[in-house]
C-alpha positions, 0 to 999 in steps of 0.5 A: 908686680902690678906697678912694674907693669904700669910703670914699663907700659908707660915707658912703652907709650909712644913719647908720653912722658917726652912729649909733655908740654909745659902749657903755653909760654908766658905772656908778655907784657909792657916794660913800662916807661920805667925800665933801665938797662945796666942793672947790676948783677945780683939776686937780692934787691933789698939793699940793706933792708930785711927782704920782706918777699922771696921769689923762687922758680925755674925758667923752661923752655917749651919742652918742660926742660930748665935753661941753664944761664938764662937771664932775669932782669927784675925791676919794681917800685919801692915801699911808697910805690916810686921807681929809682930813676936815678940810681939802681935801687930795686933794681937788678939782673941775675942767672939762672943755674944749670937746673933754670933756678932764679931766688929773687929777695927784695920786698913787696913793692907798693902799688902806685895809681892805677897799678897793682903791685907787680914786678917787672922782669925781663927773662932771655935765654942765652942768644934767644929773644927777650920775654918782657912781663910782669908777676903779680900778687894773688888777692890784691885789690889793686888787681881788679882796677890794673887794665894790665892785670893778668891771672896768668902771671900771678904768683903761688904764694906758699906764705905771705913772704915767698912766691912761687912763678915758672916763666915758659919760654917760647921756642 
């Protein structure tokens, strides 16, 4: 009985559960001078290769709500720390679902001089304006010597092979 009452008081509180944010949008960072336009559209960048790294979330919008169809475009150093500039590898777009889902398989990309390992990602909301940041991984030594380096964009890591990271939009 108690807990009906708690719980139709709370639905009494002037927009409380509505009202709820999401925290501050996420922080944009620099796209590097390595990013290319054109990626092709898929969720898993190993190409071949056992993903070694699965990335899971949601993209929100600032009222904790999910966005339908956003787009990510990811992009990240190989396993000797060296982007394709040529070609597509480790490179790659997708959509989130109706819920704001995004899987990303790839594998842990190498740290390069004076970086720490990250992935660059591009997220938009359909005809909204473009968040460009990176995620980073959390105890990495490389991220104590990374002037780029930011605790906010670190991602959970529920094991050593599958980060957690929920991008908040901007209004």
């Amino acid at each position: 009985m108690i807990r009906r009452r708690l719980l139709f008081a709370s639905l009494l509180w002037p927009g409380y559960s509505l009202a709820q944010s999401c925290g501050k949008p996420t922080e944009r960072q620099t796209e590097g001078p390595f990013f290319k336009p054109q990626s092709p559209e898929r969720n898993t960048l190993a190409e071949g290769r056992a993903a070694t790294l699965l990335v899971t979330g949601r993209v929100l919008g600032p009222d904790c709500k999910p966005v339908a169809h956003a787009l990510l475009d990811f992009w990240h150093a190989d396993e000797r720390g060296h982007y394709d500039n040529h070609g597509i590898r480790y490179r790659g777009h997708q959509f989130t679902d109706a819920e704001g889902r995004y899987r990303l398989e790839t594998i842990v990309p190498a740290e390069y001089p004076g970086r720490a390992r990250h992935i660059h990602v591009k997220v938009q909301r359909p005809g909204g304006r473009i968040l460009t940041t990176q995620l980073y991984f959390p105890n990495n030594p490389g991220n104590e010597r990374d002037s780029l380096f930011s605790p906010e964009l670190v991602m959970q890591m529920a094991t050593r092979g599958q980060g957690l990271y929920d991008f908040v939009l901007a209004a």
